[in-house]
C-alpha positions in Angstrom: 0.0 0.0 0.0 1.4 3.4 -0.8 2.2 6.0 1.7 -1.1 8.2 1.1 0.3 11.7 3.3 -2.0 14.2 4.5 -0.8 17.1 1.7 -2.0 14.6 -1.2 -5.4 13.7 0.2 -5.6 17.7 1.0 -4.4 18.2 -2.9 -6.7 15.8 -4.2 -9.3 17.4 -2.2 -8.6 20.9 -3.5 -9.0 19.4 -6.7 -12.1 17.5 -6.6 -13.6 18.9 -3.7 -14.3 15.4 -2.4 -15.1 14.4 1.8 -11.1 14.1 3.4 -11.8 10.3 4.2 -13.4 9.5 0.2 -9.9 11.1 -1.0 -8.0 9.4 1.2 -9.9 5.7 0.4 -9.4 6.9 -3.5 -5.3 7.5 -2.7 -5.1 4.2 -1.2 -7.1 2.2 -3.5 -4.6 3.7 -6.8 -1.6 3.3 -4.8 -0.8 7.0 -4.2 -2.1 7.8 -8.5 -3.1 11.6 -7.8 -4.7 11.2 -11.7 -6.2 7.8 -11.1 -7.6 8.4 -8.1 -9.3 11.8 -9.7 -11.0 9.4 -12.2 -12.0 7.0 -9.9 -13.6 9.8 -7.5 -15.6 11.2 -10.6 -16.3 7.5 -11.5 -17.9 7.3 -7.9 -19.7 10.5 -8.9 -18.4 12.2 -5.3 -15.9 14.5 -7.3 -19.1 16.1 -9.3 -21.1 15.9 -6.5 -18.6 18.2 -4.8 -19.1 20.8 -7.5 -22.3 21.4 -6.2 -21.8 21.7 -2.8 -21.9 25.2 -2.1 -24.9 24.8 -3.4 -27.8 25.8 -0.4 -30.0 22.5 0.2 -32.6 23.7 2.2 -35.6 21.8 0.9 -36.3 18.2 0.7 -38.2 15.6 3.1 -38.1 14.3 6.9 -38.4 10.3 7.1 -40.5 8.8 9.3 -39.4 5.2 10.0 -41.0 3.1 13.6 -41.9 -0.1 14.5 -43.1 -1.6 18.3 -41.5 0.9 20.9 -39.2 2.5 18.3 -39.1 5.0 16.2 -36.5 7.7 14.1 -36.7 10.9 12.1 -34.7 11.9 9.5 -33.8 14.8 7.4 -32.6 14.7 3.9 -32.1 18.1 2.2 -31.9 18.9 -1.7 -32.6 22.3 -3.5 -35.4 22.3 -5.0 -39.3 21.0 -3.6 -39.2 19.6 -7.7 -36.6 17.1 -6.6 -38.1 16.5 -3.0 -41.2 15.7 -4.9 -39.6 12.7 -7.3 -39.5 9.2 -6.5 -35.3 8.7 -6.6 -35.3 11.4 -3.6 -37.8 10.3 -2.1 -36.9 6.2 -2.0 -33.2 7.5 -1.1 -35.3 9.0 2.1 -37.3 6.1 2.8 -33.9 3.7 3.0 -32.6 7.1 5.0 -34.9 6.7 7.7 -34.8 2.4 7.8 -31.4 2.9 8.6 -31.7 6.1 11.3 -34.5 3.5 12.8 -31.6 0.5 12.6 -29.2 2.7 13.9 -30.9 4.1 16.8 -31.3 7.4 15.6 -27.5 7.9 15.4 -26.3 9.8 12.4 -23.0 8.5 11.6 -24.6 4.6 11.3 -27.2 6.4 9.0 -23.6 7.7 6.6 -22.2 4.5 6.9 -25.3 2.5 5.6 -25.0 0.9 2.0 -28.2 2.7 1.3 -27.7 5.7 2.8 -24.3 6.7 3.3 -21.9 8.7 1.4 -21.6 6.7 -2.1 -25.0 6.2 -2.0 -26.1 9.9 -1.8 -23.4 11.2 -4.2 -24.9 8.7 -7.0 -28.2 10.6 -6.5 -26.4 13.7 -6.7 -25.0 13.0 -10.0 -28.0 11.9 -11.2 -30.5 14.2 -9.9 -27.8 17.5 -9.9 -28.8 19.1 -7.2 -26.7 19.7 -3.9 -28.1 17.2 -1.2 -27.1 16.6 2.4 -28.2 13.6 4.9 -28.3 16.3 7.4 -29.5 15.2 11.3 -31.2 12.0 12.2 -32.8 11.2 15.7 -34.4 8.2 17.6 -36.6 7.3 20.9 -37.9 4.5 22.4 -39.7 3.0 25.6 -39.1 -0.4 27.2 -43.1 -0.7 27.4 -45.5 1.1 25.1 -45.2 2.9 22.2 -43.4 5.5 19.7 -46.6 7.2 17.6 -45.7 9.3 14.9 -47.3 12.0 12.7 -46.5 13.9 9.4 -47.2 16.9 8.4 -47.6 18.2 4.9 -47.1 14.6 3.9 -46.5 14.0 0.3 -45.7 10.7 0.5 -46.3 8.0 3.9 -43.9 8.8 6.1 -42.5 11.3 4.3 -43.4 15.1 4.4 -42.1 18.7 6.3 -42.7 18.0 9.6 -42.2 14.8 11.2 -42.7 14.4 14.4 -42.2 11.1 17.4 -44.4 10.8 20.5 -42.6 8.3 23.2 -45.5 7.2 25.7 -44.2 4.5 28.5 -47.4 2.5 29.4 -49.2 -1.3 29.5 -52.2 0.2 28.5 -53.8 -1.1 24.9 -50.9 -0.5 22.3 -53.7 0.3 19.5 -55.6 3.5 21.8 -52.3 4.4 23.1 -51.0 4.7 19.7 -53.9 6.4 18.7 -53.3 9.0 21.6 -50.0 9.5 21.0 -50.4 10.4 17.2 -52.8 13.0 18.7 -50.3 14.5 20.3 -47.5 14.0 17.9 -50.6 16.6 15.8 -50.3 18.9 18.6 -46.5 18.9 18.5 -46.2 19.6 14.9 -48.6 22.6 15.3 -47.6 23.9 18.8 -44.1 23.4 18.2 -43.2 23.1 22.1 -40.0 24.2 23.0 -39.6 21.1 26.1 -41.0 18.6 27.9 -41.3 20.3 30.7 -40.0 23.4 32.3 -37.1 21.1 33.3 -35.6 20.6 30.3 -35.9 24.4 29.1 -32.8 25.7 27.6 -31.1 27.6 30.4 -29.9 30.4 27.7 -33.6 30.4 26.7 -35.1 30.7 29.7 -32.1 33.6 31.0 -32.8 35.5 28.0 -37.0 35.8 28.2 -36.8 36.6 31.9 -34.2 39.4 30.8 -36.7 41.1 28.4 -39.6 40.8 31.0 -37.4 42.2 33.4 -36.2 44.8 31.1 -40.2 45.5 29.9 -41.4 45.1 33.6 -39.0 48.0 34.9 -40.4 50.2 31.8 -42.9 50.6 34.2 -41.5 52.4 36.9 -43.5 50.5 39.5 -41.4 49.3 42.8 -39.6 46.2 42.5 -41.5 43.9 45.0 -44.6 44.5 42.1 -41.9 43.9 39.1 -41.0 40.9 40.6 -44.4 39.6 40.6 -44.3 41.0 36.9 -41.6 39.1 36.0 -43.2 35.7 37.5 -46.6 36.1 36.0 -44.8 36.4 32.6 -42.8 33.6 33.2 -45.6 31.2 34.3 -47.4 32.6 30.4 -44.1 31.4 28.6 -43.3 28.3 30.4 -47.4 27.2 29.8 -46.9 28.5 26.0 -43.7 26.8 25.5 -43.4 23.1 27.7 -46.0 20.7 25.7 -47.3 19.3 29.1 -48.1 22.9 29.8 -49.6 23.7 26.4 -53.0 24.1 25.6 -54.2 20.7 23.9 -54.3 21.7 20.3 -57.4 19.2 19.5 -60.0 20.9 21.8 -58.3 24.3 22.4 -58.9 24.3 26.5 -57.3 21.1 28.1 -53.0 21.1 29.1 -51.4 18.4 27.4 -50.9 17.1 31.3 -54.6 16.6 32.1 -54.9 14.9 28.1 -52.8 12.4 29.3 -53.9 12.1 33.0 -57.6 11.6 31.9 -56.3 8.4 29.1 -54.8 7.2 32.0 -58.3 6.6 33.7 -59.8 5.4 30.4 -57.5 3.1 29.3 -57.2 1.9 32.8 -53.3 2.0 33.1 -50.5 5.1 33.9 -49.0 6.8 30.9 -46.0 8.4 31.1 -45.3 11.1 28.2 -41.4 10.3 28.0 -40.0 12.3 25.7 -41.0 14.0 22.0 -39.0 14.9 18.9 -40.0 17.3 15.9 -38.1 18.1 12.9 -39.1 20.6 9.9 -37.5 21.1 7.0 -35.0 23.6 6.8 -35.0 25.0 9.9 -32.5 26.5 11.2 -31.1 26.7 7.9 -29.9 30.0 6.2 -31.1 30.3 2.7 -29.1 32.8 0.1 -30.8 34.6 -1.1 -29.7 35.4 -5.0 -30.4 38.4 -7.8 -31.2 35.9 -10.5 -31.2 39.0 -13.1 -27.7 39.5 -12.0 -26.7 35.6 -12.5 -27.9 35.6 -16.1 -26.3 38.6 -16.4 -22.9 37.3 -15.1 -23.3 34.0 -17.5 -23.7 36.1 -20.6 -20.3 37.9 -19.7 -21.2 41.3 -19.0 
């Protein structure tokens, strides 16, 4: 085997713009060929699918993949909705989303799958020529009971912009708890909770509202002992606003997500335990360029 050195896998990466670890697999498999292992990166399709990757991929699909007390999200991104809407994307995201499930919601299994890892997605890239990315993947699951799931905007099963997992830890009837956790799973995709409970609030968040109520609350020039009550009341609104066992049950507008799941309890004649949530949208979090397009065409003509 050749001595492969970290400048030729960082040449051969300046020249294809090609992952560090494909280049360095390409240098090895040529015996150190700088040329050969060019071709065998285009042949592979990863050294055109690196042309495109300053591309911005924020469209395409979350997966929904669960089974029993399982379940996993994923999120595959592309450029366009045109290509998040064909049937090459969107099997890519099904077999995405198997192998998140398989993998326990752990990303770097889900890259190092046959059918979803890095060869795989830059053959879809050459083929499809947009800039994609297999960009987070996440998992839950409960000893006893069930993982319900919900999509949103779904234009496909389990495939859609908003995917969403409800965890609930009970013996109760796996068919009505199922059907109450996809209820909630609704109510998480609309309500968009920030936590579980107040709990697991991010400290940052939470420092950061009480600063602005403080800030707004002092505006008022009343004496502290009433701002401090200020500051409470307001925090007591965000915490019920922003923890879904706080939240206002999105299905009949007037019951907390707490007392939803206290009352099932009675009816399906065993505890539940809400143990966890996760929700995923497409995009989010993502920043989109925005581009002149009169000023591309513009540029392409040569002026």
């Amino acid at each position: 085997m050749a001595n492969v050195t970290a400048n030729m896998v960082k040449d051969l990466r300046e020249r294809t713009g090609a992952g560090m670890m494909d280049c360095k697999s390409a240098l090895n498999e040529t015996s150190g060929d700088m040329e050969a292992s060019v071709d065998l990166l285009r042949k592979k399709g990863l050294a055109k699918a690196a042309k495109k990757a300053g591309r911005t991929a924020a469209d395409g699909l979350i997966g929904v993949a669960s089974e029993k007390g399982r379940g996993a999200l994923i999120e595959v991104n592309c450029e366009t909705d045109f290509v998040a809407r064909g049937s090459d994307f969107q099997d890519f995201v099904k077999k995405a989303a198997k192998a998140a499930l398989n993998g326990g919601g752990d990303l770097a299994k889900v890259q190092a799958s046959a059918d979803a890892g890095s060869e795989a997605l830059a053959n879809l890239i050459a083929k499809l020529g947009e800039n994609m990315t297999v960009r987070r993947a996440a998992g839950l699951s409960v000893s006893q009971g069930v993982v319900a799931s919900y999509v949103h905007n779904a234009l496909a099963p389990d495939l859609g912009k908003i995917g969403v997992l409800v965890a609930l830890e009970s013996s109760a009837d796996a068919d009505r708890l199922t059907a109450l956790g996809k209820q909630i799973a609704m109510h998480v995709a609309a309500a968009n909770p920030l936590a579980l409970n107040v709990e697991e609030l991010d400290p940052q968040v939470v420092a950061r509202e009480r600063a602005i109520h403080a800030d707004t609350a002092r505006q008022t020039g009343k004496p502290e002992n009433v701002i401090e009550k200020m500051i409470e009341g307001r925090m007591r609104k965000f915490h019920e606003e922003s923890v879904l066992i706080s939240q206002v049950f999105v299905i009949d507008g007037e019951t907390p997500v707490a007392k939803v799941i206290e009352k099932a309890s009675k009816d399906l004649g065993a505890p539940i335990k809400l143990v966890g949530f996760l929700r995923f949208a497409v995009g989010e979090g993502i920043e989109k360029v925005e581009t002149d397009f009169a000023a591309e065409v513009k540029a392409t003509a040569g002026h």
